[in-house]
C-alpha positions as a Markdown table, in Angstrom:
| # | Residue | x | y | z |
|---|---|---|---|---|
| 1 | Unk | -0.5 | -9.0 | 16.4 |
| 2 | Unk | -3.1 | -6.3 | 15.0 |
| 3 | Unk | -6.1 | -8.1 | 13.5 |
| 4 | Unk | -7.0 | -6.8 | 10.3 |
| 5 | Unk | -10.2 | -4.5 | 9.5 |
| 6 | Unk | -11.2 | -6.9 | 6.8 |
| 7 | Unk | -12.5 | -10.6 | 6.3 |
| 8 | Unk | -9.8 | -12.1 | 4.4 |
| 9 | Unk | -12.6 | -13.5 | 1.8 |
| 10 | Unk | -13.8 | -10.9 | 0.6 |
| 11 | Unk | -11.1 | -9.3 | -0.9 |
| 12 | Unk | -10.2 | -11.8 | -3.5 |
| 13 | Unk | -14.0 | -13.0 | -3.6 |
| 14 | Unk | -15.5 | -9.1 | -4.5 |
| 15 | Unk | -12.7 | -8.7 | -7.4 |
| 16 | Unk | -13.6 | -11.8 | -8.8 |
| 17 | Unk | -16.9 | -10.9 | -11.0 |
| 18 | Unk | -15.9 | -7.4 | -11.4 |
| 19 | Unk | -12.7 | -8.3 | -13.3 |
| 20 | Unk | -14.1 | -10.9 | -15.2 |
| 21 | Unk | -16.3 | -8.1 | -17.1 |
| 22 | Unk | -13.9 | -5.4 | -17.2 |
| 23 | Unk | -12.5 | -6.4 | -20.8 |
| 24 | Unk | -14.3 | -8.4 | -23.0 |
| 25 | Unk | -12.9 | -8.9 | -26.1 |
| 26 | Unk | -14.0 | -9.9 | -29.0 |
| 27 | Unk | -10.7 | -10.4 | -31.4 |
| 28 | Unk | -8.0 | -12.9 | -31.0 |
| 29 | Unk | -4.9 | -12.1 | -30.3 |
| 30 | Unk | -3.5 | -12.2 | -34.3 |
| 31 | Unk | -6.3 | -9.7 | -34.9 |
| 32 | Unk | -5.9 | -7.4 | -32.1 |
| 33 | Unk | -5.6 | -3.9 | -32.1 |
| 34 | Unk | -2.0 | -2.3 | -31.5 |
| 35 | Unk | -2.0 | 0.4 | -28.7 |
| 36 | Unk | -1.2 | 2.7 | -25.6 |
| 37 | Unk | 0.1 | 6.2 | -25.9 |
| 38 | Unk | 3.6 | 5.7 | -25.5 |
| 39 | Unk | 6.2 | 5.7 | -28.7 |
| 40 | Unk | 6.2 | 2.3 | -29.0 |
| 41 | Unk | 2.7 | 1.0 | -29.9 |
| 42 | Unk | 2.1 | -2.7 | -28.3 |
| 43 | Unk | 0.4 | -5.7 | -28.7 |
| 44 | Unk | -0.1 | -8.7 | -27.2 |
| 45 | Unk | 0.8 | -12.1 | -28.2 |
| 46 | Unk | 1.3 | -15.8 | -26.8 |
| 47 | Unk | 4.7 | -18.4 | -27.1 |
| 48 | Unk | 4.5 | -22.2 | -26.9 |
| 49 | Unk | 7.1 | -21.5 | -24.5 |
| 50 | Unk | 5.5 | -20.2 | -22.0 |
| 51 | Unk | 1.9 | -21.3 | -21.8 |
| 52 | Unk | -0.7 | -20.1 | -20.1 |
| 53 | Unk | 0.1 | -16.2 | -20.0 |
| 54 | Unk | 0.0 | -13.3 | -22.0 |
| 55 | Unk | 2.8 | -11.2 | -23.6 |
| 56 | Unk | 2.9 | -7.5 | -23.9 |
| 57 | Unk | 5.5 | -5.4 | -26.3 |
| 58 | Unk | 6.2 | -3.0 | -28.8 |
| 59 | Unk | 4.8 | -3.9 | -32.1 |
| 60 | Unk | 8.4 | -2.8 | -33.0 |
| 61 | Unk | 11.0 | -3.7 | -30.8 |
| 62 | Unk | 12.9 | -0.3 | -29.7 |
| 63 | Unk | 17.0 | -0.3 | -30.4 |
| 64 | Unk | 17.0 | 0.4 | -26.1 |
| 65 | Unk | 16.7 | -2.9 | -24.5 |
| 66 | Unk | 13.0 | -3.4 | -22.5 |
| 67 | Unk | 12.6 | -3.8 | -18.8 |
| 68 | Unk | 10.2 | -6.3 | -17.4 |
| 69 | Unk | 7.0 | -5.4 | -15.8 |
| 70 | Unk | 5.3 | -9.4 | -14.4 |
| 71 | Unk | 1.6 | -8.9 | -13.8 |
| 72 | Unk | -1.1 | -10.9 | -11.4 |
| 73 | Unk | -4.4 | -10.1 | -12.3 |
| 74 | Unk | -7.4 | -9.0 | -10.3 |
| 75 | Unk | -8.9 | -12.0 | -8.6 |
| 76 | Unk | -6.3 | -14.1 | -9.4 |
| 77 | Unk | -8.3 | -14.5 | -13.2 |
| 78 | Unk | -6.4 | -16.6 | -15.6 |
| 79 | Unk | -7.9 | -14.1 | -18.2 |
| 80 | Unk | -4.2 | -12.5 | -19.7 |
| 81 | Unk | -6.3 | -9.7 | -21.2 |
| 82 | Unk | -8.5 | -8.6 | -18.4 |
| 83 | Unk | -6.5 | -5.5 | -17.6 |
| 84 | Unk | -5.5 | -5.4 | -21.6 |
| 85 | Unk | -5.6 | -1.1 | -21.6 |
| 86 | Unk | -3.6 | -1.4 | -18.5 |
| 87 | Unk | -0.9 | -3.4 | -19.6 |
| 88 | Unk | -0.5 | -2.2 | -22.8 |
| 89 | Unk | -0.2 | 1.4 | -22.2 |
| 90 | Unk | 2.6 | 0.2 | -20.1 |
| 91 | Unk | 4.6 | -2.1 | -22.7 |
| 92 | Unk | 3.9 | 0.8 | -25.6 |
| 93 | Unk | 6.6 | 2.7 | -22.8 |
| 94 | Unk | 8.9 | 0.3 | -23.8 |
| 95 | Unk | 8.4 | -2.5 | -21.6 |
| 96 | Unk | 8.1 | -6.1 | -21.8 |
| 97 | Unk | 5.0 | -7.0 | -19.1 |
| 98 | Unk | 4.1 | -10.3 | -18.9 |
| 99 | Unk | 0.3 | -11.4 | -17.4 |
| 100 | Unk | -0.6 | -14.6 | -15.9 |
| 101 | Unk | -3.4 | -16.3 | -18.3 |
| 102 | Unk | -4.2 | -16.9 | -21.7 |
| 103 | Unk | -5.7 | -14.2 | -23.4 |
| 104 | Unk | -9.6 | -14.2 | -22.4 |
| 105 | Unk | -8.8 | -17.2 | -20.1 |
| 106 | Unk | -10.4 | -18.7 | -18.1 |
| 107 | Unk | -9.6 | -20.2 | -14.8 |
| 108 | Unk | -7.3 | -19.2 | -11.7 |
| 109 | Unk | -3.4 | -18.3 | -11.5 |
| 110 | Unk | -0.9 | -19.2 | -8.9 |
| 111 | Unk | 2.4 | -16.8 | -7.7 |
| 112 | Unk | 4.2 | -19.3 | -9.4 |
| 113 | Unk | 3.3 | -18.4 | -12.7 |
| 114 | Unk | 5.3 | -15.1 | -12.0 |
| 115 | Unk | 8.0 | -16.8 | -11.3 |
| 116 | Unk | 7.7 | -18.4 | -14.2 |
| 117 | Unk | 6.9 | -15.3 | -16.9 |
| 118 | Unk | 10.7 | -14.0 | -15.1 |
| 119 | Unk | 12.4 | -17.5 | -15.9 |
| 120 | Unk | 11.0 | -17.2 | -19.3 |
| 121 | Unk | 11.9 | -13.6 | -20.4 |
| 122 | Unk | 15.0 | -14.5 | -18.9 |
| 123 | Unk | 16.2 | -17.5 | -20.7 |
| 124 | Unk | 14.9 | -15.9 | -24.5 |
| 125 | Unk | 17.0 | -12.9 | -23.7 |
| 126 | Unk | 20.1 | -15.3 | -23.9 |
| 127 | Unk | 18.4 | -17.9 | -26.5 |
| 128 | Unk | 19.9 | -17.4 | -29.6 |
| 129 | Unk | 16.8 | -17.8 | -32.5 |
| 130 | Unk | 14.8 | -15.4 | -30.0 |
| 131 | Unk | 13.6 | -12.3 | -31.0 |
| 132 | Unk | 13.8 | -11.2 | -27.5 |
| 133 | Unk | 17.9 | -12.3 | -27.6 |
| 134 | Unk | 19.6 | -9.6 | -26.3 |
| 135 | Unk | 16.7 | -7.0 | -26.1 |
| 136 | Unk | 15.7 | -7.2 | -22.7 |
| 137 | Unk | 17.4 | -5.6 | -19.4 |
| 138 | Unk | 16.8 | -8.7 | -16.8 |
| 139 | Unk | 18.6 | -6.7 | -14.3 |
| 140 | Unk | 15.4 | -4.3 | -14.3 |
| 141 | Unk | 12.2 | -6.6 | -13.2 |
| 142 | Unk | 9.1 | -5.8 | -11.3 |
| 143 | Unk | 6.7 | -7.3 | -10.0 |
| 144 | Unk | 2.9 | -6.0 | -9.7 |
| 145 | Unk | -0.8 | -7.1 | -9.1 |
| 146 | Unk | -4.1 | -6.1 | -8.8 |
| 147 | Unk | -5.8 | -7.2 | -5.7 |
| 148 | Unk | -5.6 | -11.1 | -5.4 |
| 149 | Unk | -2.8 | -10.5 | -8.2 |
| 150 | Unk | -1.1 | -8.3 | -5.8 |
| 151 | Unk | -1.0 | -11.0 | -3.0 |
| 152 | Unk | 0.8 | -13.1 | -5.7 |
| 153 | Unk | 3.2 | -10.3 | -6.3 |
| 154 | Unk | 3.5 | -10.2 | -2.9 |
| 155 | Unk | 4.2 | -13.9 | -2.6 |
| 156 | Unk | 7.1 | -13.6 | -4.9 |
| 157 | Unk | 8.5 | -10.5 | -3.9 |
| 158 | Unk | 11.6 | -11.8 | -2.2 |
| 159 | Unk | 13.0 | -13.1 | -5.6 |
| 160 | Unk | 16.6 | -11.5 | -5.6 |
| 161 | Unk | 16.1 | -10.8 | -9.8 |
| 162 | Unk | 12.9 | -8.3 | -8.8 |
| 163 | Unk | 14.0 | -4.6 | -8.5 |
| 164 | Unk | 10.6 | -3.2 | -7.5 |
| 165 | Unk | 7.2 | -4.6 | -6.1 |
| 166 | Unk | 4.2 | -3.0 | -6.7 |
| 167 | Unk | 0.7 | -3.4 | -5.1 |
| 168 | Unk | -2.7 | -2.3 | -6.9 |
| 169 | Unk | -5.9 | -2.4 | -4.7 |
| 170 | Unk | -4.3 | -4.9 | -2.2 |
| 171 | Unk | -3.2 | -5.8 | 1.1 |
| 172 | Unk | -2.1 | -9.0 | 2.8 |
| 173 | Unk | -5.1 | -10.7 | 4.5 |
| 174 | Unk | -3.8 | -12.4 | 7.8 |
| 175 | Unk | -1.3 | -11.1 | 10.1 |
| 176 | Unk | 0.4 | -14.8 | 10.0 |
| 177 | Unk | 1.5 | -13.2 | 6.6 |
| 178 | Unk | 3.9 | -10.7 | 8.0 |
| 179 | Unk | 6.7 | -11.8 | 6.9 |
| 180 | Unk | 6.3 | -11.3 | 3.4 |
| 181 | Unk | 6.2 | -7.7 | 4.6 |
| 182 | Unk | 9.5 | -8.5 | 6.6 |
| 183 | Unk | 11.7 | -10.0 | 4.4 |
| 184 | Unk | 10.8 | -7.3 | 1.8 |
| 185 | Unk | 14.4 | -5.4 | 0.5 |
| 186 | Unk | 13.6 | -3.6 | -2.5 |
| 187 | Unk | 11.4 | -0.8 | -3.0 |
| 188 | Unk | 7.8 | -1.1 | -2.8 |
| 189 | Unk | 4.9 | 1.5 | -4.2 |
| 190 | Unk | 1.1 | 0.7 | -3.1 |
| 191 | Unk | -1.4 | 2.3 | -5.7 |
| 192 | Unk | -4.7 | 2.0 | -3.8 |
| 193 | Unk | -8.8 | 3.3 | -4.3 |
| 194 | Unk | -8.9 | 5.4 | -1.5 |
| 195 | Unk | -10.9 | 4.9 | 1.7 |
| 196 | Unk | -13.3 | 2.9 | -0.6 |
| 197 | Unk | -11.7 | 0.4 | -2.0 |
| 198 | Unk | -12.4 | -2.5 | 0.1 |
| 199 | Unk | -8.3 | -3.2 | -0.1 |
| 200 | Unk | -7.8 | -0.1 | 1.8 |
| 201 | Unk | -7.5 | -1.4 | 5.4 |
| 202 | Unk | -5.2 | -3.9 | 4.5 |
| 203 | Unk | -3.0 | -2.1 | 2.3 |
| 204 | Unk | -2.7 | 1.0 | 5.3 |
| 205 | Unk | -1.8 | -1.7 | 8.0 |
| 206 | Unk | 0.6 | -3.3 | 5.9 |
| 207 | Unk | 2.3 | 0.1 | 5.2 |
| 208 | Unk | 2.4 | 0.6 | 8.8 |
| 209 | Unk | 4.1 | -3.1 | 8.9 |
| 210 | Unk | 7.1 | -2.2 | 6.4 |
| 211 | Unk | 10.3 | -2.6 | 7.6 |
| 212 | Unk | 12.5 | 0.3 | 9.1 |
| 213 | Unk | 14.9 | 2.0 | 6.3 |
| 214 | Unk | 12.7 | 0.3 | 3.1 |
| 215 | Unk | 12.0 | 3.1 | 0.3 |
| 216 | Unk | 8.4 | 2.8 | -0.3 |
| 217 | Unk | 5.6 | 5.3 | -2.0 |
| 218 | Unk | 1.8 | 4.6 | -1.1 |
| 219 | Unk | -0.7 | 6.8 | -3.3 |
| 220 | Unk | -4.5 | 6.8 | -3.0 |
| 221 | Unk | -7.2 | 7.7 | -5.4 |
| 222 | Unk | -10.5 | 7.7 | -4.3 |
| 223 | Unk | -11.7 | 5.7 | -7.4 |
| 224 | Unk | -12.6 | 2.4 | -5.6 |
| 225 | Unk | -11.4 | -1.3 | -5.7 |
| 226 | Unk | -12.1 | -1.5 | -9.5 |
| 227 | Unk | -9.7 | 1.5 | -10.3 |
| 228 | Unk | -9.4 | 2.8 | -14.1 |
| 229 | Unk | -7.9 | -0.3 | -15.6 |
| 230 | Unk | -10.2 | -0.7 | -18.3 |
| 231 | Unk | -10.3 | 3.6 | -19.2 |
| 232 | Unk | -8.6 | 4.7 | -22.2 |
| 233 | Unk | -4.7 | 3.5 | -21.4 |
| 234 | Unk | -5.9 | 2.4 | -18.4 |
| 235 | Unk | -6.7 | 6.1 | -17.2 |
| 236 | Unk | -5.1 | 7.4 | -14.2 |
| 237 | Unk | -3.6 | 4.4 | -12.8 |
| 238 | Unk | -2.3 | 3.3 | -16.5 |
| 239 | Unk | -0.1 | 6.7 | -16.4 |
| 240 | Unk | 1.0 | 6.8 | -12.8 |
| 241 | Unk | 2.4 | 3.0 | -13.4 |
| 242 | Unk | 4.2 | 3.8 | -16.5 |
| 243 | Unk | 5.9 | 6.5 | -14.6 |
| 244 | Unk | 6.9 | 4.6 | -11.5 |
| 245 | Unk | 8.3 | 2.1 | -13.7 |
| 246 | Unk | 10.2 | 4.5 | -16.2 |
| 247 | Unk | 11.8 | 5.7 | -12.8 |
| 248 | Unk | 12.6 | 2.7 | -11.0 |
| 249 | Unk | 13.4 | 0.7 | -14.2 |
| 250 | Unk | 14.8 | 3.2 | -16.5 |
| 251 | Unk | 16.4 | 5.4 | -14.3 |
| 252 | Unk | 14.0 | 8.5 | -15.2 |
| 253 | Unk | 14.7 | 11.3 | -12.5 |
| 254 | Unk | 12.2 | 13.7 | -14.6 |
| 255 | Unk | 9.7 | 10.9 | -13.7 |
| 256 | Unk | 10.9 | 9.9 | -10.3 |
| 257 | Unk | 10.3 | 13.0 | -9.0 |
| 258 | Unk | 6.4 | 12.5 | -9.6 |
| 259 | Unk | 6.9 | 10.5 | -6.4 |
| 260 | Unk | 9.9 | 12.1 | -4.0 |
| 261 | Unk | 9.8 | 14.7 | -1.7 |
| 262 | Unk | 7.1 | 17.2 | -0.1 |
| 263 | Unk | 6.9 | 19.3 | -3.6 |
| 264 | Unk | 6.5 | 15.5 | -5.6 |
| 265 | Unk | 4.4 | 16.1 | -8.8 |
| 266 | Unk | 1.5 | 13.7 | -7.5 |
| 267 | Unk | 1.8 | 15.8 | -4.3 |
| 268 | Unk | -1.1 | 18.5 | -4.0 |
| 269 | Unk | -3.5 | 16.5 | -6.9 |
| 270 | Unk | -6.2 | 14.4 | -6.7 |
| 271 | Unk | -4.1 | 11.8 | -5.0 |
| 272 | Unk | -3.1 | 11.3 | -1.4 |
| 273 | Unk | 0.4 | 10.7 | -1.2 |
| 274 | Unk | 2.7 | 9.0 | 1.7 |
| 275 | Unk | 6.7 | 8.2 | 1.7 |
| 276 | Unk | 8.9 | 6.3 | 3.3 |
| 277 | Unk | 12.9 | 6.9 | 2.4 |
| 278 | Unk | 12.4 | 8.3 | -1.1 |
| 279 | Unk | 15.1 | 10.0 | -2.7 |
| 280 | Unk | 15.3 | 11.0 | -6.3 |
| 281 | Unk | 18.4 | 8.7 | -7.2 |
| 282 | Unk | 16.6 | 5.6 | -5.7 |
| 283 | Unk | 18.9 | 5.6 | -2.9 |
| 284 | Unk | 17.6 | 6.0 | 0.9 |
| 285 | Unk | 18.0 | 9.0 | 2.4 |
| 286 | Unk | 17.7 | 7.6 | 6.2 |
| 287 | Unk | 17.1 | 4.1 | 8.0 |
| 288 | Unk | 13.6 | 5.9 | 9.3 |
| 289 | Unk | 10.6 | 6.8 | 7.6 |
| 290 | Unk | 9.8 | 10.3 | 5.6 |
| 291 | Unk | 6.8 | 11.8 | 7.2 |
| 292 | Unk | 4.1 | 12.4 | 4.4 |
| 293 | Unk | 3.2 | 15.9 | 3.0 |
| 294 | Unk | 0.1 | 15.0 | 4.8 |
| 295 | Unk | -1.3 | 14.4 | 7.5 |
| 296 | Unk | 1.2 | 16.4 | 9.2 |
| 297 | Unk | 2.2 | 14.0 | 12.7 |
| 298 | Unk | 3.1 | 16.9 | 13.9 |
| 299 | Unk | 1.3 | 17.1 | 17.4 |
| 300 | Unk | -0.2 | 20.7 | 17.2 |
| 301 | Unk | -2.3 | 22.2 | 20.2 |
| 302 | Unk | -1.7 | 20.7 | 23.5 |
| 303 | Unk | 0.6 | 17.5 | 24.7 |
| 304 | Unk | 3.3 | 17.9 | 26.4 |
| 305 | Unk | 4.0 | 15.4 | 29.2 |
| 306 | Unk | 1.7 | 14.7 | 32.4 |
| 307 | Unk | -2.1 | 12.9 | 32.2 |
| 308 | Unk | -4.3 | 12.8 | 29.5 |
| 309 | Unk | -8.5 | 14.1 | 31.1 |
| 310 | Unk | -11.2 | 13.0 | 29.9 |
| 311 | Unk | -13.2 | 16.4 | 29.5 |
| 312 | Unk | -16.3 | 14.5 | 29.6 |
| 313 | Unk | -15.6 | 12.0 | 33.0 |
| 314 | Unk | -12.9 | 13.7 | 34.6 |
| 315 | Unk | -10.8 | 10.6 | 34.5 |
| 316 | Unk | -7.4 | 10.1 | 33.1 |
| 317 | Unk | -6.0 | 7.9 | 30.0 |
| 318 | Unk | -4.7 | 5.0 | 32.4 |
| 319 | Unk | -2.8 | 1.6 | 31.2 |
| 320 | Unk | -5.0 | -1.2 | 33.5 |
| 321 | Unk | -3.2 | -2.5 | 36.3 |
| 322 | Unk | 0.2 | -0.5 | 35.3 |
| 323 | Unk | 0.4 | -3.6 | 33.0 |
| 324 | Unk | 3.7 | -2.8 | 30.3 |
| 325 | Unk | 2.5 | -5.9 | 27.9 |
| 326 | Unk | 1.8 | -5.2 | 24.1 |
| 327 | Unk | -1.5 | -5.3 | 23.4 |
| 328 | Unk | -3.1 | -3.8 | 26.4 |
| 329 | Unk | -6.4 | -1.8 | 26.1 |
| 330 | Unk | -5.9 | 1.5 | 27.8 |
| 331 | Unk | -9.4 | 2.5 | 29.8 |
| 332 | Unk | -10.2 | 5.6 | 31.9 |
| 333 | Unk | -9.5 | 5.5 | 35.3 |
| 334 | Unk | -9.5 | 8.4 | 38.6 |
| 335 | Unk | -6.7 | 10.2 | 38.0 |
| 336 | Unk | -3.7 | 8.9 | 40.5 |
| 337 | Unk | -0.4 | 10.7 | 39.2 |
| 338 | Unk | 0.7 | 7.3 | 38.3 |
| 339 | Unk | 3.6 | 6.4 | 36.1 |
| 340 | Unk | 1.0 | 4.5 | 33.6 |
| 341 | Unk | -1.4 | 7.7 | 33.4 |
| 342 | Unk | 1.6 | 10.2 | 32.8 |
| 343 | Unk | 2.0 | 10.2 | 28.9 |
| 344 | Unk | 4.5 | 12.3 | 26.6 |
| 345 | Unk | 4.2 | 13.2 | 23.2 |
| 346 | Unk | 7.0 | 13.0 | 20.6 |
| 347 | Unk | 8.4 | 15.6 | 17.5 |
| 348 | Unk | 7.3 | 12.1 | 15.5 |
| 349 | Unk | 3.5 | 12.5 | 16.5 |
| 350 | Unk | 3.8 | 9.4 | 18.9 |
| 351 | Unk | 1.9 | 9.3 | 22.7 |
| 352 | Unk | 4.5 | 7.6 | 24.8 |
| 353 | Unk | 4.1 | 5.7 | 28.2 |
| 354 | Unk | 7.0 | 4.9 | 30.4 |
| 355 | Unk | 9.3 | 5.6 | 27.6 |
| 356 | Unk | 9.0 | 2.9 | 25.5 |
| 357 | Unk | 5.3 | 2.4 | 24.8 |
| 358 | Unk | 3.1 | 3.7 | 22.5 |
| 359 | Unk | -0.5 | 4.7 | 21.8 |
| 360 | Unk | -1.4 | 2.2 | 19.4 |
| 361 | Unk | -4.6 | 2.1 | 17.2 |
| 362 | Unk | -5.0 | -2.1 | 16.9 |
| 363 | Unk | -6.9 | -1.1 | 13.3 |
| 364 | Unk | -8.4 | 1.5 | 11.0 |
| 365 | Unk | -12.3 | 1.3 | 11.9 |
| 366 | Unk | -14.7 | 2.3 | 14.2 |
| 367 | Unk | -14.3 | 0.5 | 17.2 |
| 368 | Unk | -11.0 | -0.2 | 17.1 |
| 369 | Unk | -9.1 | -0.6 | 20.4 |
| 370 | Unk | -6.3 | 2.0 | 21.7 |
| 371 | Unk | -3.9 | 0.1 | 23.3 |
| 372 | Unk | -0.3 | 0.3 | 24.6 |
| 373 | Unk | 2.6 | -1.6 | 22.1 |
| 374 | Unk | 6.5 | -1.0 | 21.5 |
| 375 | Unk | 7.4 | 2.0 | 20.0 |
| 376 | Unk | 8.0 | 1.0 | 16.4 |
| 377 | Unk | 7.2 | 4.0 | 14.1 |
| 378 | Unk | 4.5 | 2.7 | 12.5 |
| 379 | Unk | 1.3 | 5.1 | 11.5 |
| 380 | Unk | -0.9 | 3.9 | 13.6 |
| 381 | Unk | 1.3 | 5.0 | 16.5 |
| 382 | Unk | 1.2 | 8.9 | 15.2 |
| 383 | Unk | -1.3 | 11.2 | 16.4 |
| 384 | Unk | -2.9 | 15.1 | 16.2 |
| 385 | Unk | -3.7 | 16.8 | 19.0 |
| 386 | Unk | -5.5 | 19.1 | 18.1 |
| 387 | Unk | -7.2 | 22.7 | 19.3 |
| 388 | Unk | -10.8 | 21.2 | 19.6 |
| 389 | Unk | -9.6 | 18.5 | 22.3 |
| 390 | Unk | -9.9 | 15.9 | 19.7 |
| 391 | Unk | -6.7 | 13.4 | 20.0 |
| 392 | Unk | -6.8 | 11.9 | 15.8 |
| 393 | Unk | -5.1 | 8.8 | 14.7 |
| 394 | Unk | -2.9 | 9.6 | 11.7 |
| 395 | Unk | -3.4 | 6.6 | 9.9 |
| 396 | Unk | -6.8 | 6.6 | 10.1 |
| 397 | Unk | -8.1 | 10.0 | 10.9 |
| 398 | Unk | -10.6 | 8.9 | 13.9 |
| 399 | Unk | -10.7 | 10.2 | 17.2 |
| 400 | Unk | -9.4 | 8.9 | 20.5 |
| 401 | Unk | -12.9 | 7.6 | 22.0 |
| 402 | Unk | -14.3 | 6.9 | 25.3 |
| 403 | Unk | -16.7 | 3.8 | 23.8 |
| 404 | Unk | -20.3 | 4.3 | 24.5 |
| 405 | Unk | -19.6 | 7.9 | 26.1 |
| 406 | Unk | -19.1 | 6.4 | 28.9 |
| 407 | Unk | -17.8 | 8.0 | 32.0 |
| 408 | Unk | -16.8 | 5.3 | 34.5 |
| 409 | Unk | -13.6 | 3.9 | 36.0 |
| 410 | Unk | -13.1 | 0.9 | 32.9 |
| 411 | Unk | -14.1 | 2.5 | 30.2 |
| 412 | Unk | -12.2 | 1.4 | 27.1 |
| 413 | Unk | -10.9 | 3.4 | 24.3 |
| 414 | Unk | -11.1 | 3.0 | 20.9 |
| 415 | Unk | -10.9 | 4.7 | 17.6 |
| 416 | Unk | -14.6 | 6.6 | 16.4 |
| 417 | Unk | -15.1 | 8.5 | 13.9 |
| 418 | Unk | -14.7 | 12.1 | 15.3 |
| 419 | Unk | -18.4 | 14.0 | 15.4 |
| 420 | Unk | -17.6 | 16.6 | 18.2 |
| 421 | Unk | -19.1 | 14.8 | 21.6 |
| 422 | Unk | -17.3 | 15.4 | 24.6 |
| 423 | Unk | -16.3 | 11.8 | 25.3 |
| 424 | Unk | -13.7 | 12.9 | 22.4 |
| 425 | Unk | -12.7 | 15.5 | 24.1 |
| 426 | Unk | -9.4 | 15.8 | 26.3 |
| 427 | Unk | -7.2 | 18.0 | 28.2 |
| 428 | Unk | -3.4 | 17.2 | 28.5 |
| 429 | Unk | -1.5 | 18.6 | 31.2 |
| 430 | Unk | -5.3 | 20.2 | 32.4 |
């Protein structure tokens, strides 16, 4: 398996402080402000029912009955109000969104505690007495967090009442958690900080994880792990949520289309935008993945099918020892016509070996390894040839390397940030 880019600590330890002073409030909950720009303006409140959580909805309850939006907060905070701007722009949409914690808790939440905001908001929409009796649409529910809270949405993804998971700032931290990415059925949408945001590595490798046929939207905006929660209606990730949700909840087309196809209305903006399987009627439009209006994996300049040179040594792209295992490191070697130095590219951007391997980039950073692994479709198996020489990674825009500009028979390859030198330089086919 690919190690991750990150150490699985400091994800959920960075968010921790950061969250905990993102919303301070000084009113309780009887004396807090309604809100959010929607046509419904929310509040919060608690129920004895279900303690230990916070409860976002219209001040008014609309005639149309309110889908369910469950919420992990960042770091895992048991603070119900720390993303309050967040959550109520969303609910003042017409949703019911449920966070973990008290209001201004205190403390750390568990997965469970989804789990059990659904099995509440379940049981009052059939408990007669409720207000909530017969109001809400438990056949719409999603689930969503913010970095540790989106390991916990993560966590409880595979509950058959969720229609949509979706994943702020976060990224599973051990490959031994894979199969939450496996058994995943139902759309997902990542809503990351761009290549700053300390989730980023995680969240890119997971996307490249997802299984074959699964509709799924990733955007990026280079705002950093703390995103805009705590802006005005939670800024720009307060009004991209509400109109994922009104699409995959309400059945919105106008605002579905923000997300589907090359021309999607987040397409072209300030964020970076990658689908898998989208179409507009939240069906799948084929069991393989959608390429992304960009980067094109489209292999430009050069490839073809013969050895890859290394313009700097003269050597080839070789697999060590003709080896066909997963996993091995490919190194340059003398050039030998051999059937583990002849590589092919693809129309899907991958660099294929004996038919059935591919290039693989075994992370995101500097210094990480090329190797060979099974063709699977994933990102990190997509490439750019380009004019320069330069051989990019799609997933992570670095450049096939020769490590330490070396020369010799055994040098490794890895990924390196591309900066012209001529150990990143190579000739296919030369």
């Amino acid at each position: 398996m690919r190690k991750r880019s990150i150490i699985s600590a400091v994800l959920a330890a960075a968010v921790a402080p950061l969250c905990a002073g993102i919303v301070a409030l000084t009113t309780t909950p009887a004396a807090a402000a309604v809100g959010g720009s929607g046509p419904y303006p929310a509040d919060y409140e608690t129920s004895t029912g279900l303690p230990n959580h916070t409860i976002y909805r219209p001040g008014t309850l609309p005639s149309e009955k309110l889908p369910i939006f469950v919420w992990g907060n960042g770091g895992c905070s048991a603070n119900g109000t720390g993303q309050l701007n967040f959550l109520r722009e969303i609910a003042s949409y017409g949703f019911l969104v449920i966070a973990s914690g008290s209001p201004n808790g205190s403390g750390s939440t568990t997965s469970q505690m989804l789990t059990q905001s659904i099995d509440w908001a379940v049981a009052e929409n059939s408990r007669q007495g409720s207000k909530y009796n017969g109001r809400l649409d438990t056949s719409k529910i999603a689930v969503g967090g913010w970095s540790c809270g989106g390991l916990e949405a993560y966590a409880v993804s595979n509950d058959s009442r969720i229609s949509t998971t979706t994943i702020f700032s976060s990224g599973l931290l051990n490959d031994s958690d894979d199969y939450q990415l496996r058994r995943l059925t139902k759309p997902i949408a990542y809503f990351i900080g761009g290549p700053s945001d300390i989730a980023y590595p995680n969240a890119i490798d997971d996307w490249g994880k997802l299984p074959a046929g699964l509709p799924a939207f990733m955007g990026n905006l280079n705002v950093g792990h703390g995103g805009t929660y705590d802006q005005t209606n939670g800024g720009e990730f307060g009004r991209v949520a509400v109109l994922y949700l009104k699409w995959r909840l309400k059945g919105d087309t106008t605002a579905g289309a923000n997300f589907v196809g090359p021309n999607c209305g987040l397409c072209s903006t300030q964020w970076q935008v990658q689908q898998k399987n989208l179409t507009l009627d939240g069906g799948t439009s084929s069991p393989s993945p959608s390429p992304s209006p960009s980067p094109s994996v489209t292999p430009t300049s050069g490839g073809g099918s013969g050895p890859i040179k290394g313009a700097a040594s003269g050597r080839c792209l070789d697999v060590p020892g003709a080896s066909t295992a997963d996993g091995t490191q490919v190194q340059l070697w003398d050039c030998n016509g051999g059937t583990n130095q002849t590589w092919t590219s693809t129309s899907a951007g991958e660099i294929r070996v004996y038919g059935n391997k591919c290039l693989d980039a075994a992370g995101t950073g500097n210094g990480a390894k090329v190797q060979i692994y099974s063709c699977w479709g994933g990102d990190n198996q997509k490439w750019r040839v380009n004019s320069d020489g330069t051989i990019q990674g799609v997933q992570s825009g670095l450049c096939l390397d020769a490590a330490g500009a070396g020369t010799g028979n055994g040098t490794k390859i890895q990924l390196y940030s591309c900066w012209g030198g001529t150990n990143q330089k190579w000739a296919w086919n030369g």
